[in-house]
C-alpha positions in Angstrom: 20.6 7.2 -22.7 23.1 7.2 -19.8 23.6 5.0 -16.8 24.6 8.1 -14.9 20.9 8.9 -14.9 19.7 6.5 -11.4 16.3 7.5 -13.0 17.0 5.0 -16.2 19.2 2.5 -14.4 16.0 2.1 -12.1 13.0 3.6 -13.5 10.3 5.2 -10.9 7.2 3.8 -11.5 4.8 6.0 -13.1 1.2 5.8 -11.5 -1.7 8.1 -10.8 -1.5 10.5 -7.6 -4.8 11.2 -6.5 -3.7 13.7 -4.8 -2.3 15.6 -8.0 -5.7 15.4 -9.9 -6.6 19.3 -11.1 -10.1 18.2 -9.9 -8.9 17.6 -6.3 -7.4 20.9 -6.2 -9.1 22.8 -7.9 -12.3 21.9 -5.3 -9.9 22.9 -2.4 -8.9 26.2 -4.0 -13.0 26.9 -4.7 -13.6 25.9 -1.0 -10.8 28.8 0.4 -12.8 31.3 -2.0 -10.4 31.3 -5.5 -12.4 31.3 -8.6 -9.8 28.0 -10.1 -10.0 27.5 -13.8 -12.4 24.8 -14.7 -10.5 21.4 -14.9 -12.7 20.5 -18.3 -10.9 23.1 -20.2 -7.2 24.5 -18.5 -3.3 23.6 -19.2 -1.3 21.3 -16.9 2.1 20.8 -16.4 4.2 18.3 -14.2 7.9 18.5 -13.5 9.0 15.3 -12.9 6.4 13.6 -15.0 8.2 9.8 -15.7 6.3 8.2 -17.9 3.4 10.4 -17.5 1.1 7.5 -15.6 -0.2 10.3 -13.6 -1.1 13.0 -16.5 -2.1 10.4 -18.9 -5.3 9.1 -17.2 -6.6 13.1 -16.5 -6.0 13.9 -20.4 -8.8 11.0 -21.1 -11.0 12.9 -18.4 -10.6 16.2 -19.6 -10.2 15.5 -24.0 -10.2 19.7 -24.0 -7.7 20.0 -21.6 -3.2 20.2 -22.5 -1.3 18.0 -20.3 2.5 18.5 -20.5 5.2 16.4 -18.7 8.8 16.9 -18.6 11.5 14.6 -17.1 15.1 14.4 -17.3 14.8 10.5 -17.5 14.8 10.0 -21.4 14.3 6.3 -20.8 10.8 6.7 -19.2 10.2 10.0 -21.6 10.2 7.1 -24.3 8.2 4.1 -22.6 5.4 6.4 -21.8 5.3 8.9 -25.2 4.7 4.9 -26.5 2.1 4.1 -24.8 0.3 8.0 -25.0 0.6 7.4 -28.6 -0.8 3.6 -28.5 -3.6 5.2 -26.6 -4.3 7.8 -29.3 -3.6 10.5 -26.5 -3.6 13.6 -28.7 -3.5 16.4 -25.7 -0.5 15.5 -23.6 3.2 15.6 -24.6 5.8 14.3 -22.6 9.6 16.0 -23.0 12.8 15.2 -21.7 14.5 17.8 -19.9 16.5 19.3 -17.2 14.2 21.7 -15.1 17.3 23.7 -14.7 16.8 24.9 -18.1 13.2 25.2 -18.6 11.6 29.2 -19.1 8.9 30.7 -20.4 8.7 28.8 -23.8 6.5 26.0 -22.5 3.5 28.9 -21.9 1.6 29.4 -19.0 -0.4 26.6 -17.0 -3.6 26.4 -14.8 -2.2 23.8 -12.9 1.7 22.8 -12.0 2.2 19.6 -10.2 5.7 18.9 -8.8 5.7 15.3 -6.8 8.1 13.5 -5.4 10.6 15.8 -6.7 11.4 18.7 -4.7 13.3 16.7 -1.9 15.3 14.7 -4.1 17.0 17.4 -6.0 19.8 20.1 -4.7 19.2 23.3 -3.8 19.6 25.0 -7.0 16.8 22.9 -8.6 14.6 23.6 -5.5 14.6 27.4 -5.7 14.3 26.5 -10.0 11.0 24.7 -8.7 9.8 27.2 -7.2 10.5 30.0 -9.8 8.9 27.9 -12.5 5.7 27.7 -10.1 4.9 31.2 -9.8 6.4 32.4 -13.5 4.4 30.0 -15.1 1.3 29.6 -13.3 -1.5 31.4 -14.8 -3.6 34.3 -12.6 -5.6 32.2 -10.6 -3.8 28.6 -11.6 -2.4 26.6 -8.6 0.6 24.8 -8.2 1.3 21.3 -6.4 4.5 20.3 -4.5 5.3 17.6 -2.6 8.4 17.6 -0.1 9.7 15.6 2.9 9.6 17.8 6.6 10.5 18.3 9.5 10.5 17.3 12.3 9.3 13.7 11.5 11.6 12.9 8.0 14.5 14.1 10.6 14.1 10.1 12.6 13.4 8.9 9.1 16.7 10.5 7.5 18.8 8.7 10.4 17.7 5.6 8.8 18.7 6.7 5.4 22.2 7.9 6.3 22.6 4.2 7.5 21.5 2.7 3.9 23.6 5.4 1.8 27.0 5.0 4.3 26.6 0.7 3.2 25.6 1.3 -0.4 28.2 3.8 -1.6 31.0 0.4 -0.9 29.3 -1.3 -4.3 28.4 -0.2 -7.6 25.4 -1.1 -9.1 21.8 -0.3 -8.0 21.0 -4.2 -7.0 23.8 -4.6 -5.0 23.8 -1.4 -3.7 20.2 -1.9 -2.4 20.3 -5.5 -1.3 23.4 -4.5 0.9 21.9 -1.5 2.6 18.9 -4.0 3.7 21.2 -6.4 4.5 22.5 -3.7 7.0 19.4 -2.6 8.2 18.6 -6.5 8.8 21.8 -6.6 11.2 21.1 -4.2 13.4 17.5 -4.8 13.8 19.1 -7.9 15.5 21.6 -6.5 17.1 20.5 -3.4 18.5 18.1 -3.8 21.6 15.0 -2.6 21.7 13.9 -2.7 24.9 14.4 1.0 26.6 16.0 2.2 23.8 14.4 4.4 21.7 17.5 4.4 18.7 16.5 0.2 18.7 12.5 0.9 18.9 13.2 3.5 15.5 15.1 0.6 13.6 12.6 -1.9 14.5 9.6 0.1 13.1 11.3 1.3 9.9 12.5 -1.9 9.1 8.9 -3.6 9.2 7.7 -0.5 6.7 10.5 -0.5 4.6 9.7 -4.1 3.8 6.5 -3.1 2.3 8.1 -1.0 0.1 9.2 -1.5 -4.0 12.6 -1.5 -5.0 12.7 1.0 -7.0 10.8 3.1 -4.2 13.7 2.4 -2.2 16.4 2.8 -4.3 15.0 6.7 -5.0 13.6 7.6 -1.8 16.4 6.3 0.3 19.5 6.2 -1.5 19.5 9.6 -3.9 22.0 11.7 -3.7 19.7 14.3 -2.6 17.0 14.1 -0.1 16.6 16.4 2.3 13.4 17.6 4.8 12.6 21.0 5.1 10.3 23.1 8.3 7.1 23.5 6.2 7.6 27.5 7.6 11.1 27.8 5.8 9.4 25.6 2.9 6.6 29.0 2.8 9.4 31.8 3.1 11.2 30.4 -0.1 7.4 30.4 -1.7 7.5 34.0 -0.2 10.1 35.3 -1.9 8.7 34.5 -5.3 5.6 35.7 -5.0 3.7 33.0 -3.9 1.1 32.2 -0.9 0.3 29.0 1.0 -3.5 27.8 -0.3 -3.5 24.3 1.5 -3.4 20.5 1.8 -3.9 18.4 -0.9 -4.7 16.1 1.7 -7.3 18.8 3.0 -8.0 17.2 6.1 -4.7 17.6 8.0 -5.3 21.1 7.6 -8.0 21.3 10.4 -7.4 22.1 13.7 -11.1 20.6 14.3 -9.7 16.7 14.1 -7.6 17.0 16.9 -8.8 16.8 20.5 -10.5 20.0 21.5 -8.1 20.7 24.1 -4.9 20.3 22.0 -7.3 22.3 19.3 -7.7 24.8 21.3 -3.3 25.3 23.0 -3.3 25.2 18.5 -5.6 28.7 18.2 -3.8 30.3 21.2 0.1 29.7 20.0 -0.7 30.9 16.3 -1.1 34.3 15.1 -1.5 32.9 11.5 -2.2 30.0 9.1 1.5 29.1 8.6 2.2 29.0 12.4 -0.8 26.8 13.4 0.4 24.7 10.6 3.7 24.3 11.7 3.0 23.4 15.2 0.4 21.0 13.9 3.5 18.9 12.2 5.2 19.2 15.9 2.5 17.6 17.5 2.2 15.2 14.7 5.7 14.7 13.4 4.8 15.2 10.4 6.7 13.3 7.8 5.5 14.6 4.1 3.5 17.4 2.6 1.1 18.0 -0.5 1.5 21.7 -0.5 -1.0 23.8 -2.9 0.7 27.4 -3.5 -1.4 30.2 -5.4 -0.1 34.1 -6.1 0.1 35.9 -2.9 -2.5 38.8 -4.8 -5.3 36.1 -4.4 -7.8 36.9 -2.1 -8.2 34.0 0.2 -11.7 33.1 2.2 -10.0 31.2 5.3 -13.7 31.0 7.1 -15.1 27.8 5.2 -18.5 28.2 4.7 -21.4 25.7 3.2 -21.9 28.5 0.8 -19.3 27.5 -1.3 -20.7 23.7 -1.7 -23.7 24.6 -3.3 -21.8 24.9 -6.9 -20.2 21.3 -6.3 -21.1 17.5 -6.3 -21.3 15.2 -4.1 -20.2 11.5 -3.6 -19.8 9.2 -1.1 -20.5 5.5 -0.3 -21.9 5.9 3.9 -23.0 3.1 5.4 -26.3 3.5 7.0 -27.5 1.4 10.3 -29.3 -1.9 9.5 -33.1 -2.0 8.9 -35.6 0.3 7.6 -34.4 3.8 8.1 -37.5 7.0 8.1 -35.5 9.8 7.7 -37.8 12.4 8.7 -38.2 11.3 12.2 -35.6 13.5 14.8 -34.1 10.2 15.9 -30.0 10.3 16.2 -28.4 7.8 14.1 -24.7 7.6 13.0 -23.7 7.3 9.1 -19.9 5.6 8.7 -17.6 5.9 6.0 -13.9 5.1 5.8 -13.5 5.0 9.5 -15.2 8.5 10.1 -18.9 8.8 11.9 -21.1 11.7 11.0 -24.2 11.3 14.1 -27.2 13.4 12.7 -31.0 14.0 13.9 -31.6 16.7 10.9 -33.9 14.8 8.2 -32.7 16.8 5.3 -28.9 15.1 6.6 -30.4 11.6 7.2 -32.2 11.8 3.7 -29.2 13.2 2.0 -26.7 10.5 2.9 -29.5 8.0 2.0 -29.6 9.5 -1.5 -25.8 9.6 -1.9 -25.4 6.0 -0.8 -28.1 5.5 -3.1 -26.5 7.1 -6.1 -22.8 5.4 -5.0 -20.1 5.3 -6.9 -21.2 8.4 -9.1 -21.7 11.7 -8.1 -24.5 14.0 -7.6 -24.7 17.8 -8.1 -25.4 19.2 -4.7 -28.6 21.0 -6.0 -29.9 17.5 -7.2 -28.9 16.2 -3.7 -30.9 18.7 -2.2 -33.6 18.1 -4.8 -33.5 14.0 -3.6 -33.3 14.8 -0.3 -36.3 16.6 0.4 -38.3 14.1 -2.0 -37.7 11.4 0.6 -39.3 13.7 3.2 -42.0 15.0 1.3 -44.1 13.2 -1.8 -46.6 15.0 -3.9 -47.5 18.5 -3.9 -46.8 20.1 -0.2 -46.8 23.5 0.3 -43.3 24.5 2.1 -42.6 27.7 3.6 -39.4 29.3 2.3 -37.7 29.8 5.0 -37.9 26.0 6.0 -36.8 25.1 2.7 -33.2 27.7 3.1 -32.4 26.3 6.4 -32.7 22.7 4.7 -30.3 24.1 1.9 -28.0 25.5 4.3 -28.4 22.8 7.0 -27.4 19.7 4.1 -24.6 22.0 2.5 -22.7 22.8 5.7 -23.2 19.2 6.5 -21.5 18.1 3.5 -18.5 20.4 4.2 -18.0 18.9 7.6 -18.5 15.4 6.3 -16.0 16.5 3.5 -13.3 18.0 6.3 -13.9 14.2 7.9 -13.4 12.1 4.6 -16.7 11.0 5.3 -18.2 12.5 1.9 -15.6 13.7 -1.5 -16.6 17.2 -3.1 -15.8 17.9 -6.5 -16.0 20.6 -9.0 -16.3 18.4 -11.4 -17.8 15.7 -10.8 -17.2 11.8 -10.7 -17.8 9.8 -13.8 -18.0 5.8 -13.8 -19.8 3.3 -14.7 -22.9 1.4 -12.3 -23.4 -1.7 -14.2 -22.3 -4.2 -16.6 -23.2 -3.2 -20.2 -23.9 -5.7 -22.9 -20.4 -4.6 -24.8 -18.1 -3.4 -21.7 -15.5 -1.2 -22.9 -12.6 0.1 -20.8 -10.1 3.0 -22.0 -7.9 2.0 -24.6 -4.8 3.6 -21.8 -6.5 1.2 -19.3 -6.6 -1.5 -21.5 -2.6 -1.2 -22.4 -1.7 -0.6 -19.0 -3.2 -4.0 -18.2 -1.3 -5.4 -20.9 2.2 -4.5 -19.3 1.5 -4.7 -15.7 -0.5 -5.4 -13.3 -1.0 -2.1 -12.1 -3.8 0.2 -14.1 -5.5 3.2 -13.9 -8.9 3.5 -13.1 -11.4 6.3 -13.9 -11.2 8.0 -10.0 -7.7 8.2 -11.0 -6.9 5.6 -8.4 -4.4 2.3 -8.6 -5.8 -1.1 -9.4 -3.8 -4.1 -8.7 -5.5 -6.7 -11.0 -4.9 -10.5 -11.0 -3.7 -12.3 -14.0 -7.2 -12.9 -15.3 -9.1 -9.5 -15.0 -5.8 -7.8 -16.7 -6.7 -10.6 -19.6 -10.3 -9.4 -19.7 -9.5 -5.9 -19.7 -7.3 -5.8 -22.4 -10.6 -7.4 -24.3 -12.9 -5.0 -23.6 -13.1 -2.5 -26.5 -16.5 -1.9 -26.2 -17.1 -4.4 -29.6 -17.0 -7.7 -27.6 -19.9 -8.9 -25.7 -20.0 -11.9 -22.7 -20.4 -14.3 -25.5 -17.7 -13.8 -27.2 -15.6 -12.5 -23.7 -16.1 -15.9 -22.7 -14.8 -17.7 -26.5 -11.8 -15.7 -25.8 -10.7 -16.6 -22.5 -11.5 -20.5 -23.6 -9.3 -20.1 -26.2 -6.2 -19.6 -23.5 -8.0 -22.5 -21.7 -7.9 -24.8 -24.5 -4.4 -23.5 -25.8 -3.0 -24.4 -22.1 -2.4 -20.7 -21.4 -5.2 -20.9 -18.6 -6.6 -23.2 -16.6 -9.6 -24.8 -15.6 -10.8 -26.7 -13.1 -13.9 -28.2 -11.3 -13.8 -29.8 -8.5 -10.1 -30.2 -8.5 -10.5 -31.7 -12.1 -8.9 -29.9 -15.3 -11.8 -29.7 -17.5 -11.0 -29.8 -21.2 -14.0 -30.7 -22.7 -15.4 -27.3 -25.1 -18.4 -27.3 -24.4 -18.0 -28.1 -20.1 -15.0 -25.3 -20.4 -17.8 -22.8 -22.3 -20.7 -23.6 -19.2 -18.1 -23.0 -16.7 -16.8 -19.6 -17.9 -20.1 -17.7 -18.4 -20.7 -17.4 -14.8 -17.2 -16.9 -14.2 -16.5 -14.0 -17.0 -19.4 -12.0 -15.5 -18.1 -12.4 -12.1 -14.7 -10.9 -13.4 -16.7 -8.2 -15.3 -18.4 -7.2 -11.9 -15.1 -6.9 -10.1 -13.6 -4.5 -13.0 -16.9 -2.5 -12.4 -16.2 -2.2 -9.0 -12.8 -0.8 -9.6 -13.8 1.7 -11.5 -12.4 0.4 -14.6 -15.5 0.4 -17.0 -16.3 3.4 -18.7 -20.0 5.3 -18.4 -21.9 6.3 -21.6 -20.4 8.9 -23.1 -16.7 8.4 -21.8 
């Protein structure tokens, strides 16, 4: 191992992308009319893997699947090939290496996810990036990169420039780091604010970089490398290597429709093409980062998005519905909520459809067995239906879901959500979840999301094996309580007493096992 390696001085913390997940883009892809290889059974590879917390969680989702990560940190190579092999991952493989010198020997992939790479290396490494993406991606596979842009990472790079000028005076990665915030601390106080734009910058990137981790920092903004790129020059190096621009992982960015109609509309009138509308979409937005999904430039793409192509996926989504009894079949206008987005809707087969996915919230439903739910809220017993009602319900709720989908009101999936909608008798979380908890707080949860847990529900999780029920969840945590390791009290009163500590927990361990439920952390019957 050697220090010259700023990637095992100060590890980058490996967690699940979202983003990244072959599920997420392979839904995307289907949308834009590909045929993607089915997540259940394709290859993966990531460049840059660390310590493969992002590939690690999909390999328990998809046990047919081959995951391979490679990274030219052999420090977090070896922390995360121990845990893969504490979790008894047997289909991903983690390797240290240089992607300068990686070829056709690792075999072709479905799916090739580059994050939080491709701005942080030089330029021979870039256009290496982008080689490996189209020579090893499989006919209709997909690849995944990440990358600081332009125009918005330009005001961001100023403030970098100002960190890496302090921190190359000192040596090591602590003091280079606390110096460079010491720096950015000075001039925040020194530099007016008022009717100066340079002071206004410096004011808002020092309140976000002090949400920010360390080691976030130290790679983000004091690399040797990290450069924005125009996403248009970005698509002409993908051009030259045979490679087309899909879309967003973040799929909603890409529509012109979330803007103001007037600014929607200047957008439709300055492009000629795809790549143009979505370069002056990161002008008007100043755009900072992109998610970029790149297929062969010999796919056929269907740019028109249709609710065609959601009849072949699921559905999910937790929408809040107004207060009191609602009767869906009336034509009354009422407005469903979800993450900040508002779907208004007086089309029963809508109403009842949102009702049924709130109802089946936080698993997934195909979208036939939507439909199927749907029309039995309207409709019980034996009705006679004329066919053409029933198609324009079919094509009414699927378009629906696409525009609920473009407004993050609703996820589509080709795959399908699994997790868990209870408490069983013997909880059981993955043994990768339950090792993760075990070394940080941070854990992977079955969406392939980040869970922070508390001291206590990482204890809890690291307990359930599926063998242990409440009873003997709750002997375990009052062991810690009566070994001092935990503890108790009621009514500002340690309790010590066995039996009083026993009455106390039962209540309390289910309340724990509830919030691990809720984050997605249990798994369903045959996980």
């Amino acid at each position: 191992m050697s220090a010259a390696n700023p990637y095992d001085a100060v590890p980058y913390a490996s967690l699940p992308f979202q983003q990244t997940h072959p599920d997420r883009i392979s839904t995307i892809a289907w949308l834009f009319g590909m045929t993607p290889v089915d997540p259940n059974k394709c290859r993966v590879l990531e460049l840059g893997a660390a310590g493969g917390g992002n590939i690690a969680p999909m390999a328990i989702r998809y046990p047919n699947s081959e995951f391979v990560g490679v990274d030219y940190s052999a420090r977090q190579v070896a922390d995360g090939q121990r845990v893969i092999e504490a979790a008894g991952l047997t289909n991903v493989k983690l390797m240290c290496g240089n992607i300068a010198e990686l070829g056709s020997e690792l075999g072709k992939f479905d799916y090739i996810i580059t994050h939080g790479v491709y701005s942080w290396v030089p330029a021979p490494i870039q256009e290496k990036i982008m080689e490996l993406s189209s020579s090893l991606l499989t006919e209709n596979g997909v690849a995944y990169i990440s990358y600081n842009v332009s125009p918005g990472w330009r005001l961001r790079g100023t403030i970098r420039d100002l960190m890496v000028y302090r921190a190359k005076f000192f040596r090591t990665p602590d003091q280079q780091l606390s110096e460079a915030k010491a720096l950015l601390d000075f001039l925040g106080e020194t530099v007016p604010s008022e009717n100066s734009a340079y002071g206004m910058l410096l004011k808002s990137e020092i309140e976000y970089l002090k949400s920010l981790s360390n080691w976030y920092l130290m790679h983000e903004y004091l690399e040797e490398h990290n450069e924005s790129i125009y996403f248009h020059d970005f698509m002409s190096r993908a051009a030259k290597v045979g490679l087309q621009y899909l879309g967003e992982s973040d799929f909603q960015s890409m529509l012109t429709m979330n803007f103001p109609p007037p600014v929607a509309e200047k957008l439709k009138r300055l492009s000629s093409d795809i790549i143009q509308t979505e370069q002056y979409m990161d002008f008007v937005r100043n755009r900072l980062f992109r998610q970029t999904l790149l297929c062969h430039s010999d796919r056929k793409l269907e740019r028109t998005l249709t609710g065609q192509r959601v009849l072949d996926l699921h559905v999910a989504g937790n929408v809040q519905m107004p207060n009191g009894v609602l009767d869906p079949s009336t034509t009354e206008s009422v407005a469903f909520t979800n993450k900040g987005s508002t779907l208004t809707t007086t089309e029963p087969i809508v109403k009842a459809g949102l009702m049924a996915l709130r109802e089946a919230w936080p698993c997934s439903v195909s979208f036939q067995d939507l439909l199927v739910a749907a029309r039995a809220k309207l409709r019980s017993g034996a009705v006679l239906v004329d066919e053409a009602v029933l198609n324009r319900e079919r094509d009414q709720l699927a378009t629906t879901m696409l525009r609920a989908y473009s407004a993050q009101l609703v996820e589509l999936s080709l795959t399908g959500r699994k997790t868990r909608i209870d408490v069983p008798e013997k909880p059981r979380a993955t043994k990768l979840a339950r090792i993760q908890a075990g070394l940080s707080p941070q854990v992977a949860t079955l969406l392939h999301e980040l869970a922070t847990l508390p001291d206590l529900e990482r204890l809890l999780l690291q307990n359930l094996d599926g063998e242990h029920d409440i009873a003997s969840l709750v002997e375990i945590v009052a062991g810690h309580v009566q070994a001092g390791r935990l503890n108790l009290q009621h009514e500002g009163q340690p309790v010590t007493d066995p039996e009083r500590i026993r009455q106390f927990l039962v209540p309390a361990v289910q309340e724990l096992l509830k919030r691990l439920q809720s984050k997605n952390l249990l798994c369903p019957e045959g996980f």
